[in-house]
N, C-alpha and C positions, 0 to 999 in steps of 0.2 A: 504494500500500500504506500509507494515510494513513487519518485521521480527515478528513474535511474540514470548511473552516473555516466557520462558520457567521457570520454575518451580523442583529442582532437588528432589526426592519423596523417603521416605523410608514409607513403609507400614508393620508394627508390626503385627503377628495375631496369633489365635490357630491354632495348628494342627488340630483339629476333622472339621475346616471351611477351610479347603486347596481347596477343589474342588469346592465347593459353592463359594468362593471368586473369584476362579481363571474364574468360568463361568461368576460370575459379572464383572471380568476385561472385560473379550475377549467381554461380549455384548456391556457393555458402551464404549469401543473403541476408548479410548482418552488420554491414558498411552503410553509411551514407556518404555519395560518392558527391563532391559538388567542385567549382573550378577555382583554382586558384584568383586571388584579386591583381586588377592588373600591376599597381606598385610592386607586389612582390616579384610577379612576373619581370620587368624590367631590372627590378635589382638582383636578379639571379640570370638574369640575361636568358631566358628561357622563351619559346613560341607555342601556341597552342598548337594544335596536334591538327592535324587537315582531314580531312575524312567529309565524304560524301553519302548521304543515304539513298540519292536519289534510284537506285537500279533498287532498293528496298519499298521505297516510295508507291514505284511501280506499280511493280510485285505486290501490293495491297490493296490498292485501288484497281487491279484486275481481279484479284478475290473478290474483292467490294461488290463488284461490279457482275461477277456470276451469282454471289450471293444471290443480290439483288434481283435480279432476274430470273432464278429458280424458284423463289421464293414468290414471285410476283406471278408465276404463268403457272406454280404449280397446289399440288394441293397438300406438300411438306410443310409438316411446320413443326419449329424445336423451340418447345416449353422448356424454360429456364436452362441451367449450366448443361454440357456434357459430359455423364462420366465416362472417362477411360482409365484405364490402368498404366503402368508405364511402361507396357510391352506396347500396347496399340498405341498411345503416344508416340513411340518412337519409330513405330510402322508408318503412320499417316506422316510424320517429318521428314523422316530419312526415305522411303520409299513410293509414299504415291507421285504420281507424274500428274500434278492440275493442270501442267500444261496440255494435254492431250484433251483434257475436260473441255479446257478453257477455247481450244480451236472448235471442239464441235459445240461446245454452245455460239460460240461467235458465227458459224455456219448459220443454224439452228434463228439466232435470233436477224440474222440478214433475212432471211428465208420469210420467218415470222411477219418482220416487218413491211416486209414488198407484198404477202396477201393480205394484212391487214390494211395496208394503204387502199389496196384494189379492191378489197369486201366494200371497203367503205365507199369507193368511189361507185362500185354498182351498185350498191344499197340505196345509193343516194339518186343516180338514175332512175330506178324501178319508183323509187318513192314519186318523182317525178310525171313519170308515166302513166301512175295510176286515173287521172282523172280525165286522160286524154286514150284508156284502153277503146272503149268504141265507138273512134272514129276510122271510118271507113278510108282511109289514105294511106298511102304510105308517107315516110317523114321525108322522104326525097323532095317529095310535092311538096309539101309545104313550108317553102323557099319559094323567093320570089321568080317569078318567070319572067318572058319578054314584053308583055305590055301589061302583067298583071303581081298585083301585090297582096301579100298573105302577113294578114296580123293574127297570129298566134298566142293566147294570154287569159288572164284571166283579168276580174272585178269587182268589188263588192256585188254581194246579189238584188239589195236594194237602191242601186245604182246602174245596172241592167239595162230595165225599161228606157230611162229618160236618155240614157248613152245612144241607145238602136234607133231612138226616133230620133234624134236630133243628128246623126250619121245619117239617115236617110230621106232628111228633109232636105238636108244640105248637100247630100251626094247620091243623085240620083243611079249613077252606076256603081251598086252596091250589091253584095252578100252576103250573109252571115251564117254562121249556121252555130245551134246550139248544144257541143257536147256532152256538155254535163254539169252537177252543182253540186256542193253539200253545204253542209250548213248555215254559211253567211257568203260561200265565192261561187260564180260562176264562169264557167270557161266555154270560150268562144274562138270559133274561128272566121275571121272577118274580111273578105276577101273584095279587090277595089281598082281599079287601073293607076295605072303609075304615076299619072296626071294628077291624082286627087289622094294621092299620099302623105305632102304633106300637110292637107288639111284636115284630112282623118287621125294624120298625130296628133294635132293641136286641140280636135275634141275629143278624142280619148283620153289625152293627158288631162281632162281638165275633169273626167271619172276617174282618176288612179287607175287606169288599165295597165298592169303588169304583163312585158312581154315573155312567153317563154323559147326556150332555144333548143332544138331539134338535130341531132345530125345527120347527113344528109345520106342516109342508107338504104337500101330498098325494102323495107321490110315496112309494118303496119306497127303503131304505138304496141299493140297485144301479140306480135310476134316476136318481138322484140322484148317485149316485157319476159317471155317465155324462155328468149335466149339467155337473160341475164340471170333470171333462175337456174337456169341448166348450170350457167357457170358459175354461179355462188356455190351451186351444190360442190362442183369441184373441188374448191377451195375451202370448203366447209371440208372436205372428205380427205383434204390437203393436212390439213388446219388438226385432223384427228392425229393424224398420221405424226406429224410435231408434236402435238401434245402426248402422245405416246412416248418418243422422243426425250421429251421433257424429264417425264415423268421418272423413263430411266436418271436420266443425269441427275434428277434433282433425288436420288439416294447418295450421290456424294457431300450433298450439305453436311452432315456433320464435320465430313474432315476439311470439308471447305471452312468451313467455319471455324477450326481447329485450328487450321492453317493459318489465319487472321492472328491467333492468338499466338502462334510462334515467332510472325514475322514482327508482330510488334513488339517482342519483344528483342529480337535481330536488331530493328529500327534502335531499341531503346540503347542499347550496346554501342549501335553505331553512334549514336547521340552522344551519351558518356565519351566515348571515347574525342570528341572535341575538345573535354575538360583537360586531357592531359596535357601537360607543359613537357617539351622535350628537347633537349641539343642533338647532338650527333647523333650518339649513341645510346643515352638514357633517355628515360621519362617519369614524371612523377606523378601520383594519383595523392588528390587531397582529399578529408573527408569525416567523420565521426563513426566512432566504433564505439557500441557500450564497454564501460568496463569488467564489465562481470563473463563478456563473452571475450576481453584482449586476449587471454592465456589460449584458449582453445583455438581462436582465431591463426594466432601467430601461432602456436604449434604444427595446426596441419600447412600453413603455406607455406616454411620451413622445410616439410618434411615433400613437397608439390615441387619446390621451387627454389635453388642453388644460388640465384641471379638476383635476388630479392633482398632490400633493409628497410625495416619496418622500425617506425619512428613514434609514437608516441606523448601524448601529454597532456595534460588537466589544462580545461579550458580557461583562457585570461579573460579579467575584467570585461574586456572589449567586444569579448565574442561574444556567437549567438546562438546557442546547440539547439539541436533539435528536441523537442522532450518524448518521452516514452514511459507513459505509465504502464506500473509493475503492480497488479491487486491478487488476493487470493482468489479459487474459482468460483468461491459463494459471491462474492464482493463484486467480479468482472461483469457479471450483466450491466452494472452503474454506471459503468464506463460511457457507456451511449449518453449517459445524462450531463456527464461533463466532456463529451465530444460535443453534443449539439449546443452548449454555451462556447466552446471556446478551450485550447487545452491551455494549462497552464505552464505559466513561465517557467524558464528552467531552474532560478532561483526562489520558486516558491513553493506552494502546497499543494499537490493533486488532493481533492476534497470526496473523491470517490470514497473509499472508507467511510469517510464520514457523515454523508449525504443519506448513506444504505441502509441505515438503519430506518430513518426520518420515511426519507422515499416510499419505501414500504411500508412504512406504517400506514402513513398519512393518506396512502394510494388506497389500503385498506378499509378504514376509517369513511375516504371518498365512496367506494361500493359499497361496503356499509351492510351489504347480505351475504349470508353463509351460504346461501345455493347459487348468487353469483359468481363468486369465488370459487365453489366447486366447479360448477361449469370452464370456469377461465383456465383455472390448475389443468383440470383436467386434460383440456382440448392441448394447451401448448405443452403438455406432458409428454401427448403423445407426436405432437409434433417433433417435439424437440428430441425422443426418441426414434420415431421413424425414419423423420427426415436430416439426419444430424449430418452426413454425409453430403446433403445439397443443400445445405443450409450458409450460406456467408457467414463470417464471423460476427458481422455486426445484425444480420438478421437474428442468428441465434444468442446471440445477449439479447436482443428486442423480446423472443420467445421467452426466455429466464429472467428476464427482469418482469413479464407478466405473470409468470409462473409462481414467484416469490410472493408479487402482488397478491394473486389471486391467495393465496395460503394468508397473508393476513387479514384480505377481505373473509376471510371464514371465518377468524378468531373474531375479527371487529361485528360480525354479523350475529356468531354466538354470544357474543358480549350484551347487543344489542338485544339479540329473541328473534331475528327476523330471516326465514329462510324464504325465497321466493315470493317475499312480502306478507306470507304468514305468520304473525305474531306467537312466539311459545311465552311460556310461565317462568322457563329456566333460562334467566338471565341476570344479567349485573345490575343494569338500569332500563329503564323505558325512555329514548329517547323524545318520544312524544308529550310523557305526563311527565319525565323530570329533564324537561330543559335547560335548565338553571347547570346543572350538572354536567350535561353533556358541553357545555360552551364552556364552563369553568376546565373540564379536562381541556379541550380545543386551546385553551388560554393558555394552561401551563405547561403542556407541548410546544405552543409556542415559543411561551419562554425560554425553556432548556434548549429548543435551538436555536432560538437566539443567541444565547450567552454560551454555546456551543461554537459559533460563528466568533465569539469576541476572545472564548479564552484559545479559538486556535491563533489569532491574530495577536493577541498576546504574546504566546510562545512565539510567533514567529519574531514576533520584536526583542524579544529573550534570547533568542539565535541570534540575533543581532547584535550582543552586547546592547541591547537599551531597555533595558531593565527598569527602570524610571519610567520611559513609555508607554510601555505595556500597562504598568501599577496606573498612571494618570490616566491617559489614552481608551482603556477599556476595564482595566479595575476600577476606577474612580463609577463609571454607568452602571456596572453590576451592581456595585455594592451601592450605588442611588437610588436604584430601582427595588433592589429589595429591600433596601431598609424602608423605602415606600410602602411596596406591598405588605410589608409585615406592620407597618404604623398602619394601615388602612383597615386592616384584618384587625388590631387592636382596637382600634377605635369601632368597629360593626361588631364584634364580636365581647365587645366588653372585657378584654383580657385587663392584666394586672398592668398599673402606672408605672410599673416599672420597666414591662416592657417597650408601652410606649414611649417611653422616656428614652429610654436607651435606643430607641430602634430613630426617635425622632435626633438625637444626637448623632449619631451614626447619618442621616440623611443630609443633614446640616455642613457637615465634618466632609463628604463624598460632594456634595454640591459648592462647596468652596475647591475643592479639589478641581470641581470642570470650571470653576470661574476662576480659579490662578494657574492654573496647569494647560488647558486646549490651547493658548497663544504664544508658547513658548518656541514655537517655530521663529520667533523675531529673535530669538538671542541668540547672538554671537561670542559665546565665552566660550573658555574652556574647559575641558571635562571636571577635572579642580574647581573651579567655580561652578560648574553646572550642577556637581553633586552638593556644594556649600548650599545654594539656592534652594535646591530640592527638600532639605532638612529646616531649614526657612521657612519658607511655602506651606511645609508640614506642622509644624510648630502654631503658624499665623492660621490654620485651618480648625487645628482640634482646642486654641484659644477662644476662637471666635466662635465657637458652638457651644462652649462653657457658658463663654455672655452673654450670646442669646437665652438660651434655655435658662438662665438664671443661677448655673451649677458654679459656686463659688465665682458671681459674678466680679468683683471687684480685681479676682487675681486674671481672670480671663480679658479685662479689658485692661490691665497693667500689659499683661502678656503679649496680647493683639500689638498693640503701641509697641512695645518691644523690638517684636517681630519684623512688625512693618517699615520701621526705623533699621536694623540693620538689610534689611531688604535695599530699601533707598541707600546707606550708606555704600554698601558692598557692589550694587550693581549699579551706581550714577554713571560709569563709564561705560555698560556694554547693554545692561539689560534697556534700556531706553522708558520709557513713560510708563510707569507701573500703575498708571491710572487706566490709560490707555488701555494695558493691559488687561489688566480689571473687569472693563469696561467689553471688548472683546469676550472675554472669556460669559460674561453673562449671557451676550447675544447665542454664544455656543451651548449654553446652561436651556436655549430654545431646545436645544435639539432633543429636548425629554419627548415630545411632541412626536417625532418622527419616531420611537420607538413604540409608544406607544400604540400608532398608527400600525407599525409592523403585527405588535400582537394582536390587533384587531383582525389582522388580513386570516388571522387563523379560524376565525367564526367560517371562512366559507367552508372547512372540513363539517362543520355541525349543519350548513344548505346544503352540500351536497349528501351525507351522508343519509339527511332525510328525504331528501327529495325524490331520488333512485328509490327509496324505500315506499316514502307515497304513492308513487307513480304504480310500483308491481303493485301494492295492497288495492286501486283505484282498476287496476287490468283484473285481477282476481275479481273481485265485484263485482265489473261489465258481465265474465265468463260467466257468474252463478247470476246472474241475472237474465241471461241471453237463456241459458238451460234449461231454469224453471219457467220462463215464458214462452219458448217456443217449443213445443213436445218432436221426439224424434229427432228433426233437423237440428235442432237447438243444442244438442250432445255433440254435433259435430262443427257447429261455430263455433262454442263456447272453446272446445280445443283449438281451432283455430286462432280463437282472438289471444288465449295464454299462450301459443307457440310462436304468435309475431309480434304481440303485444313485449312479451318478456324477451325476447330477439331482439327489440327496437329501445327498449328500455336499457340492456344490458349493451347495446353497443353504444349509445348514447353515453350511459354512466362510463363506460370506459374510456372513452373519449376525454368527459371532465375530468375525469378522475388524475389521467394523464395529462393534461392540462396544468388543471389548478396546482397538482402536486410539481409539476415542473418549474413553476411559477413560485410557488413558495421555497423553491432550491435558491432560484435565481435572482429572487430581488431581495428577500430577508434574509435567507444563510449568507448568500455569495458578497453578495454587498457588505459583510461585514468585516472580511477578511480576503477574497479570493481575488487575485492577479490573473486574469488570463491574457492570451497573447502570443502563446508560444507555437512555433511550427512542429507539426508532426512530424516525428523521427519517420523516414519513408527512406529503406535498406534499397540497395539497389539488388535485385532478386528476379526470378520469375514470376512475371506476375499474370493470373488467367481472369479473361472477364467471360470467354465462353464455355470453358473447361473447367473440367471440377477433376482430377487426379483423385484417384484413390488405390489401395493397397491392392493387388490382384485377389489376394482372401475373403478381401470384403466384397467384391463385385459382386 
């Protein structure tokens, strides 16, 4: 439940072991390989390394590119990763020939293409055709002849009439003839001497009469219609014959698709390998290695490699490692919860651990019913067992981190009474009749991880040597907020004056502490003086709560003066305006406000955890209402409505549940202590996005 240590790596080698080396990097998988900065470059008088990926490039986008096209014309299709083993792995790499593939699909889809172009273009004929099948001509004819002209076309069909009579009043050598209509068009052939053509344009155009265009064949609009049938069939019968074709080639997908995954990772090598800096003869690889794998790392390349000096050393100041968090296996499904905010710096605290507890509870709490929970456990139980082998890594932390969930939502549920929204006898509380109670837990859940969040921020400033910061910084809140709540709880609960006495002295003593302590960011002393001040500070803190509360007032306000007086005299030179100070530090004494507010955000565990409960108890109801009312059918709604009702309810609740608890990670824990920022450690390795490798035992 660590950051692990990272390792910063220069690896010396010959040039004639450049490829050899670099296939033992990507197998062993435990390098981050990244390029030299160009300063250093120059003052080592070194050049990057040349390498071209392009004949790789290729080679990818011609996979791509059959994929693509198998996949589209056929009726293969590959659901999630492939598994292989590492026999067939290295069968499909080192052995198939795609290139053979890749010619007969490039045939195949030329082919394809030239009768789909020509389907469409007789398709598009015939469709043409249709409204002109019986006319009695051939389409030779109807092109214009020697002294006569043929408009061919159609018209609106309420446009018709007034077009014929006003062409025939105005052009007494005329003919028409009517071959056909549907719905709103009708089609006409309009026949006219050469003389009086263009004046039969100019009243046609003024009905939208659309011409149509004919080629000039001997055959009749319906023999013709007949021919392009014949040939569609051909092509249609073509078209089978390809798709047969297809069909075959597209059982090479898998390894086509395999193939994608080797070559990118070729490309990825080839890429690396631009990182390298080289002179004549050598070359160097920079990069990060954990330290927990240095020994075994450097042992086998030793034992690989004669030609090799492996250089080592703990990251400076300056640098930037990559981080890598290291949890136990209960703990790793949390991981997802602080991947989706953000990883953490390399100098601070991975909050997984910490989170995992909360997380689950609160997610618990969220579902709020033991037969939801059941159902949840369950179904990713058997996920996470069937499927463990095609499962991502991050999907199966996703599976176990509901898994976990779902096991709390049954404690929280048996806690509750409530299974599938059915109320039992045997339980803790009743969240409905003692509310009071259920928001009070909500409250001091809240709490603890709140003050979970403050005392890891603490220690981290404890790591820090500032020790001082940590006690003002986040001791100083804890201990104001609970000597609050316990004066609160005295005062409602009528306990003994002494405890509120004490508990009110204690809040007093803690709230002087954020009003001299939060502004100490302005001094500039030194550690010498900053620890003199600090005992000062402290002094002028647990005086001035004496003479408030009246506790040997007279020494308490001697004391205060005291205090405050060698404060001014000791810091006149560095600490600056201890009014000012003061003054600041109150405005920060607001910030009781914002925590407050955080434990509020904890009420929504006690909405949601009732509301998913409402909701099923409200579907149950409808079901035994539907049952007793409707006889016969009624027995088989009523299941229907509890099998989509609690379906819709239970995907729902798991949604917010996921949600809200992700949310209370992230603004109330995280906020209180956690750094993110950091880059993922990303090993230069093999890596598959369509392939899933597994053990030849387990296939």
């Amino acid at each position: 439940m660590s950051i692990v240590k990272m390792k910063k790596m220069q690896l010396f080698a010959h040039k004639e072991i450049r490829q050899r080396l670099l296939a033992f990097l990507q197998q062993q998988g435990v390098a981050q390989l990244h390029p030299l900065d160009h300063d250093q470059m120059q003052q080592e008088l070194l050049t990057y390394s040349v390498v071209s990926s392009q004949d790789i490039d290729e080679t990818l986008h011609t996979l791509q590119h059959m994929v693509n096209f198998l996949k589209k014309h056929s009726k293969v299709r590959i659901s999630g990763q492939i598994m292989l083993d590492h026999q067939q792995w290295t069968q499909i790499t080192q052995h198939f020939n795609f290139q053979e593939c890749f010619y007969k699909c490039r045939k195949v889809e030329e082919v394809l293409g030239r009768l789909e172009l020509k389907k469409q273009q007789l398709t598009t004929q015939q469709q043409q055709l249709v409204p002109w099948l019986e006319a009695p001509i051939r389409l030779q004819d109807l092109h214009d002849r020697l002294h006569v002209t043929y408009f061919v076309g159609s018209m609106k069909l309420k446009m018709q009439a007034a077009c014929l009579k006003e062409l025939q009043e105005t052009i007494p050598a005329l003919h028409y003839e009517a071959i056909s209509r549907d719905r709103d068009k009708a089609y006409l052939i309009i026949i006219t001497l050469h003389e009086n053509k263009d004046l039969a344009l100019e009243i046609m155009k003024k009905y939208d009469f659309n011409k149509s265009q004919f080629p000039k064949i001997k055959a009749t609009p319906k023999r013709l219609h007949v021919r392009l049938s014949q040939e569609l069939t051909r092509i249609d019968k073509t078209l089978g014959h390809l798709a047969q074709e297809i069909t075959a080639l597209s059982q090479n997908l898998p390894k086509l698709v395999s193939l994608i995954d080797y070559y990118q990772n070729i490309r990825e090598n080839k890429i690396v390998q631009r990182w390298f800096l080289e002179s004549n003869k050598t070359f160097v690889i920079t990069g990060w290695l954990p330290a927990k794998q240095e020994a075994s790392f450097r042992k086998a390349l030793y034992q690989h490699f004669q030609e090799v000096e492996l250089i080592t050393v703990d990251p400076e100041a300056a640098d930037n490692p990559p981080v890598e968090i290291e949890n136990k296996k209960l703990v790793k499904p949390f991981e997802v919860i602080t991947e989706l905010y953000g990883y953490p710096i390399y100098t601070g605290i991975d909050p997984t651990a910490y989170l995992a507890p909360f997380f689950a509870l609160f997610f618990g709490i969220c579902l709020g019913d033991a037969g939801y929970g059941l159902v949840v456990a369950v179904i990713t139980a058997v996920v996470s067992w069937k499927m463990r082998s095609r499962l991502t890594p991050t999907t199966w932390r996703f599976v176990n981190l509901f898994f976990l969930g779902g096991l709390c939502a049954i404690l929280a549920g048996v806690a509750m009474g409530s299974y599938f929204g059915v109320g039992t006898s045997f339980k803790l509380f009743d969240p409905l009749s003692q509310l009071t109670v259920f928001l009070g837990l909500a409250f001091a859940l809240g709490l603890i991880h709140v003050f979970t969040g403050l005392v890891l921020k603490m220690r981290d400033n404890i790591r820090d040597n500032s020790a001082w910061a940590g006690l003002w910084d986040q001791g100083a809140w804890m201990i104001l907020i609970t000597s609050l709540i316990v004066l609160g709880l005295a005062k409602t609960q009528e306990l003994s004056t002494t405890v509120a006495t004490i508990s009110s002295f204690i809040a007093i003593m803690a709230a002087s502490w954020v009003c001299l302590f939060q502004a100490r960011s302005e001094d500039k002393n030194s550690s010498a003086d900053m620890d003199r001040y600090q005992v000062f500070f402290l002094g002028l803190s647990l005086s001035l709560a004496c003479w408030i509360l009246g506790l040997a007032a007279p020494l308490g306000l001697i004391s205060s003066l005291l205090f405050f007086s060698l404060i001014l005299y000791y810091g006149r030179k560095n600490i600056g305006s201890i009014f000012a100070r003061i003054g600041l530090g109150l405005f920060n004494l607001y910030g009781i406000t914002s925590y407050l507010g955080d434990v509020l955000s904890y009420s929504r565990l006690v909405a949601l955890g009732l509301g998913g409960g409402v909701i099923a108890m409200v579907i149950n109801t409808m079901a035994g209402l539907t049952k007793d009312s409707i006889p016969v059918l009624g027995l088989f709604l009523a299941g229907m409505i509890l099998l989509f009702g609690h379906a819709f309810n239970l995907a729902m609740s798991l949604l917010s549940a996921f949600v809200h608890t992700s949310r209370l990670q992230y603004v109330e824990f995280f906020g209180k202590f956690y750094a993110s920022g950091g880059k993922k450690f990303k090993p230069f390795n093999w890596t598959y996005k369509n392939v899933l490798l597994i053990e030849q035992d387990k296939k």
